[in-house]
N, C-alpha and C positions, 0 to 999 in steps of 0.2 A: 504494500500500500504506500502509496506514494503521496504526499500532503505539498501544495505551494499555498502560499501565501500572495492572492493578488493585491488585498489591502486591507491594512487593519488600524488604518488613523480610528481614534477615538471621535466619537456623536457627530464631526465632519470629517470631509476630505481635507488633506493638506496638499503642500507641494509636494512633489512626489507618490504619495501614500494615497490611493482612493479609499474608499468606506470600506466597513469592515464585507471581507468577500477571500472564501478558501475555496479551493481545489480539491477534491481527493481524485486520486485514480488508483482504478483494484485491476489487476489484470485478467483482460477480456471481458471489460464491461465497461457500458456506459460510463463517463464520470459524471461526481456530484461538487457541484457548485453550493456551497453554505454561505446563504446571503449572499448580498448584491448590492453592497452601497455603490454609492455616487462616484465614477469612475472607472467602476469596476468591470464594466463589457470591455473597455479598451486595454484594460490587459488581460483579460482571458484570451482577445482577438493573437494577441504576441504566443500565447504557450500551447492550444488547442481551438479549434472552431467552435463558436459558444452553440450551434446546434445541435451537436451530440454530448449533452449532458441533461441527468436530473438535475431536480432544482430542491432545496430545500430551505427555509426559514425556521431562525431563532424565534424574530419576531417579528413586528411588520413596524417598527419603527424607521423614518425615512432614512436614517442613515445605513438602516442594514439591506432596505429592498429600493431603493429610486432609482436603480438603474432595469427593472423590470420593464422599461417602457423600449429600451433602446435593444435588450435582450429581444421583447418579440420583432421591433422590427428587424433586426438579422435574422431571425426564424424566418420569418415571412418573407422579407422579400432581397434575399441579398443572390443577387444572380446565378449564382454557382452553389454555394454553401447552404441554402435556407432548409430549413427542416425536411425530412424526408415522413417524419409522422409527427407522432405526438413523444414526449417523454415527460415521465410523472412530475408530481408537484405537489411535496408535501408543506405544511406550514397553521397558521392557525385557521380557524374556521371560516374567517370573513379575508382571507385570501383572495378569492377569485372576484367579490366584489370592491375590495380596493383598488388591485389593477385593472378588473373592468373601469372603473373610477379616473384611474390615472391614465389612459388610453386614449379616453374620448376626448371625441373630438368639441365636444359644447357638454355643458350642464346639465342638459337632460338629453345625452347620448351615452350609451356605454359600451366598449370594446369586450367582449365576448372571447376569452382565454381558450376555450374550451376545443380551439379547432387546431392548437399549437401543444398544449397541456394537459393532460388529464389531473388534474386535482385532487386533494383527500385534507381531507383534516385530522393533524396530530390526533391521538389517543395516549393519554399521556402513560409511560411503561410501556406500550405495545411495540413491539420489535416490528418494523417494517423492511422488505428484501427490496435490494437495488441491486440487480445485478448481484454480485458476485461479494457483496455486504451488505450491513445492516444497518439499521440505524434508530436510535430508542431515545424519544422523549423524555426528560426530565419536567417537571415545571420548578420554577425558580422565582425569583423576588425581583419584578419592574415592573414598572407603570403600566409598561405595553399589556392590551390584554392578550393572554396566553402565549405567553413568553416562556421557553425553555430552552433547556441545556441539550446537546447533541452530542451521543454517546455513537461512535462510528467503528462497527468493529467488523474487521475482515473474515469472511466466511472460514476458508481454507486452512489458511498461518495461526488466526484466533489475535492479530493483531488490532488493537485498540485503540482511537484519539478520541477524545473528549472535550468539545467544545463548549464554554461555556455561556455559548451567547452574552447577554446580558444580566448582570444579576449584582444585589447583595450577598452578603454571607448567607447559605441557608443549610445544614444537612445535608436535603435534597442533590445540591451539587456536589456535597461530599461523595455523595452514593453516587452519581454520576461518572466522577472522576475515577473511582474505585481499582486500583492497580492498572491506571492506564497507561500504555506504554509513552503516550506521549498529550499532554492537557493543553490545549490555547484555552490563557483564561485571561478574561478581562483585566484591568488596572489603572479603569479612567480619571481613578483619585488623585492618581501619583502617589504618592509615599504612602500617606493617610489619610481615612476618610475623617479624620479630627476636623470639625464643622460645617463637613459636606453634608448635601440633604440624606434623611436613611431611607432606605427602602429599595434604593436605584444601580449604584454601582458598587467597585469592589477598590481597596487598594492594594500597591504592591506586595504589601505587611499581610493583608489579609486572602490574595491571589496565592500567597506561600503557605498559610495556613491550611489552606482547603487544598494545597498539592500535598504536605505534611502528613494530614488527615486521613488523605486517600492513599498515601502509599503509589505516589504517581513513581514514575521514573525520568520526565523530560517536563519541564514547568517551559512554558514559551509565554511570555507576554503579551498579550496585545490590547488591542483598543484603549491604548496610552491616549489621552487628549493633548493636541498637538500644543499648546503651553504649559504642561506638566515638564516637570525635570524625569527622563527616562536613567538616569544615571543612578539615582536616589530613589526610582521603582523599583530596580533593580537589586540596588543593597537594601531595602526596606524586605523585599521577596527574601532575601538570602541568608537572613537573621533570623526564618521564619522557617524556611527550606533548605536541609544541604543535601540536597540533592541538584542535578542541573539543573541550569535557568538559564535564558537566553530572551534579548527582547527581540519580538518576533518584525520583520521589515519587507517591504512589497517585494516581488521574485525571491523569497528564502523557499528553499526547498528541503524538505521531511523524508526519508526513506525507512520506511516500517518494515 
């Protein structure tokens, strides 16, 4: 299993860095695309064709999915490349009408996913098959409704990453993370969430906790917020965690 990194700026895009948006590829399947912030088609276009992937969602916060609109026009109409069927789309329940939402053309128009996508709404715990992996909800602690953790583990090898979507500290993501060979987990606090709002995100202190917890083996950082100090997310993590930790960067690439 093979993990890149096309962008994992924290709540925006920065320079270089588009919205939070991974890669997985399992061999001899589809790949899956995790989220889809703002930037993030034009570099799937640099490592793979964004028509041959599933798709799946943390949550449907704009910075994890606003590039859903430019993903189906490449499905649809890009001369050579555009879809050949459909490929699934898992995420939360009101999925298919936000990007219906986000499509249209006027107010009371809406773009109809369903001829590019087949659709499903998470079941939280239920192991769903993609190809040649899996993939198991978590739910988690943000604002978004029905926001969860992404548990991705290889049919074959039995190899494991565990994305954390969005979240604060919960359990839940402990059990998530649970001896995964490798964790993207948030750390949009920077150092400490010390008078951040609660409920929402996580810090470097507290991203090493729950790798700690879980008995992870590979702690990766991401969705650092691009005026955080990533240097002091990183020693904040590793006070927390001695085990690896790396801050995760657009094109890093994972080998499971």
């Amino acid at each position: 299993m093979k993990l890149t990194i096309l962008g994992c700026s924290g709540s925006l895009g920065a320079p270089g860095n588009p919205g939070s948006s991974y890669l997985v590829e399992v061999h001899d399947s589809p790949a899956i695309v995790m989220d889809l912030g703002p930037g993030s088609v034009a570099a799937l276009q640099s490592v793979r064709n964004p028509s041959d992937a599933h798709l799946v969602f943390s949550h449907l916060h704009q910075d994890h999915c606003s590039d859903f609109t430019s993903l189906a026009i490449w499905r649809r109409y890009h001369p050579e490349l555009a879809a050949q069927g459909r490929n699934l789309l898992f995420g939360p329940s009101y999925a298919p009408e936000l990007f219906g939402r986000m499509g249209a053309d006027g107010p009371g128009d809406f773009d109809d996913i369903s001829d590019t996508f087949a659709a499903a709404a998470w079941v939280p715990y239920q192991k769903e098959l993609l190809g040649h992996a899996t993939v198991t909800p978590y739910p988690v602690v943000h604002p978004a409704q029905e926001s969860h953790a992404l548990r991705v583990e290889e049919t074959s090898l039995g190899k494991v990453l565990t994305y954390s979507g969005d979240s604060a500290y919960t359990p839940l993501l402990v059990d998530a993370a649970r001896d995964a060979d490798l964790f993207l987990c948030e750390a949009a606090w920077g150092p400490s969430s010390e008078g951040k709002a609660a409920g929402m995100h996580m810090s470097g202190a507290e991203a090493g906790q729950v790798a700690r917890e879980a008995n992870v083996k590979k702690l990766v950082l991401v969705h650092i917020q691009p005026w955080a100090d990533q240097e002091k997310t990183l020693a904040a993590a590793a006070e927390e965690f001695d085990g690896e930790i790396v801050v995760g960067y657009p094109g890093q690439e994972f080998t499971l």
